[in-house]
C-alpha positions in Angstrom: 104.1 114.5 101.8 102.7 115.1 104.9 101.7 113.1 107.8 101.5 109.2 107.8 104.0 107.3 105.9 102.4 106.0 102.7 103.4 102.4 101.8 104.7 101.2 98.5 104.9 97.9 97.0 107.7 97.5 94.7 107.2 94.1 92.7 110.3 93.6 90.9 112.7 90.2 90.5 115.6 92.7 89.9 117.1 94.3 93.1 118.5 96.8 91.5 115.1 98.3 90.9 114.3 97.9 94.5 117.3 100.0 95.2 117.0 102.5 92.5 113.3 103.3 93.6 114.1 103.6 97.3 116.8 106.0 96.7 114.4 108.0 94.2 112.0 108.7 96.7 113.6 108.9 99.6 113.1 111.9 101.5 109.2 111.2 100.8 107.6 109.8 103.8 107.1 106.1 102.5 107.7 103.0 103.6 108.6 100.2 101.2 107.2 96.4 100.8 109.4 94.4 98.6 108.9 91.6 96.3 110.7 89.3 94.1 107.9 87.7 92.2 104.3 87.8 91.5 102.8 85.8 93.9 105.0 87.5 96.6 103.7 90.4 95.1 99.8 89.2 95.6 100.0 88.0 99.0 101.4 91.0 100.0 99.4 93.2 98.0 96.3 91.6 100.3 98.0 91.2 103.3 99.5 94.9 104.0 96.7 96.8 101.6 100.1 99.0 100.1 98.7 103.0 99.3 100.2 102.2 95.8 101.9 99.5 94.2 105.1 99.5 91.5 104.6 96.6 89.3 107.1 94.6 86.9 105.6 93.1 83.7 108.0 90.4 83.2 108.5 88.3 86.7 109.3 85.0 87.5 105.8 82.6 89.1 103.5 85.3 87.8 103.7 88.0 85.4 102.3 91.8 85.7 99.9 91.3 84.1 97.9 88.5 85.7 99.2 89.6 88.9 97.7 93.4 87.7 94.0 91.0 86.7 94.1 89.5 90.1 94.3 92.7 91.6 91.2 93.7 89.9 89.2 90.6 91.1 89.4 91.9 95.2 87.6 94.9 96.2 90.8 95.0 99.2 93.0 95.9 96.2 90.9 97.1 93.0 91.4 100.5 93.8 95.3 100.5 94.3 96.9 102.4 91.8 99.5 100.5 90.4 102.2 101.9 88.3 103.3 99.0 85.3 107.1 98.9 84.5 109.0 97.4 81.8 111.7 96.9 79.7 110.0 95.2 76.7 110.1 98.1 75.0 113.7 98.8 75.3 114.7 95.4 74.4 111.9 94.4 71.5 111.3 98.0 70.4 107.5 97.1 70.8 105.6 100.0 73.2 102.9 99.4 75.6 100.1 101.7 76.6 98.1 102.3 79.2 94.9 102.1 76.7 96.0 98.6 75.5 96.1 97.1 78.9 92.8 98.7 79.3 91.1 97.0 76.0 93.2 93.4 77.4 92.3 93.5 81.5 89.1 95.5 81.4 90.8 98.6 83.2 94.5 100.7 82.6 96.7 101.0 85.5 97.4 104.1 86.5 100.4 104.9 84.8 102.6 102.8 83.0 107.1 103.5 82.4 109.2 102.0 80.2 113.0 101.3 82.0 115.4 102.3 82.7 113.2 104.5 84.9 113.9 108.0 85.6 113.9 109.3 88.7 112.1 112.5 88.6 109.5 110.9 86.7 108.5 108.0 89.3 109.0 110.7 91.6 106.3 113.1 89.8 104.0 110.3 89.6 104.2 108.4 92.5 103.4 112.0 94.4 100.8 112.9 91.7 98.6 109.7 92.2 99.2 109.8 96.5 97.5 113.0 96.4 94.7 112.0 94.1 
């Protein structure tokens, strides 16, 4: 990607997804914001204005989710896409979908991925929705 570096919030209490999704799109002209928790997560989110944000559903202080709802509230950062990640799926066998966040917060993030996370698919759709 061309041009300015694009910035990227990873929210994520688990390092090792920090450090997975850095190395998966390296090479990609971005810059990375990091944080443990959801409420790191929102005062960052309004404090740097991030071109996209990677978002864990299950943090500790604050959860996806309601970080996701808050999100919503601010014009600053309504318009972020935000990518969902989980392993509830995985570990309860129960599936989310983009369609059923939209019926619970009012509006579907922009894409949503089960873990463990491939690479070449955040990397498809972290590119896809920069370019949108």
């Amino acid at each position: 990607m061309p041009g300015e570096a694009r910035k990227i919030l990873i929210a994520d209490d688990e390092p090792d997804i920090h450090e997975f999704i850095h190395v998966a799109l390296e090479g990609a002209n971005m810059t990375f914001i990091d944080a443990g928790d959801g409420e790191d997560a929102l005062t960052m989110a309004r404090a740097e204005t991030p071109d996209l944000i990677i978002l864990d559903v299950q943090m500790p202080k604050r959860d996806g989710f309601s970080v996701f709802a808050e999100l919503q509230k601010q014009e600053s950062t309504r318009d972020i896409p935000v990518i969902m990640l989980t392993g509830v799926g995985e570990r309860t066998g129960f599936k989310f979908k983009s369609e059923d966040m939209g019926e619970y917060l009012g509006k579907e993030p922009a894409a949503y991925v089960e873990k463990p996370v491939d690479a070449d698919k955040i990397l498809k759709i972290v590119a896809s929705l920069l370019q949108a």
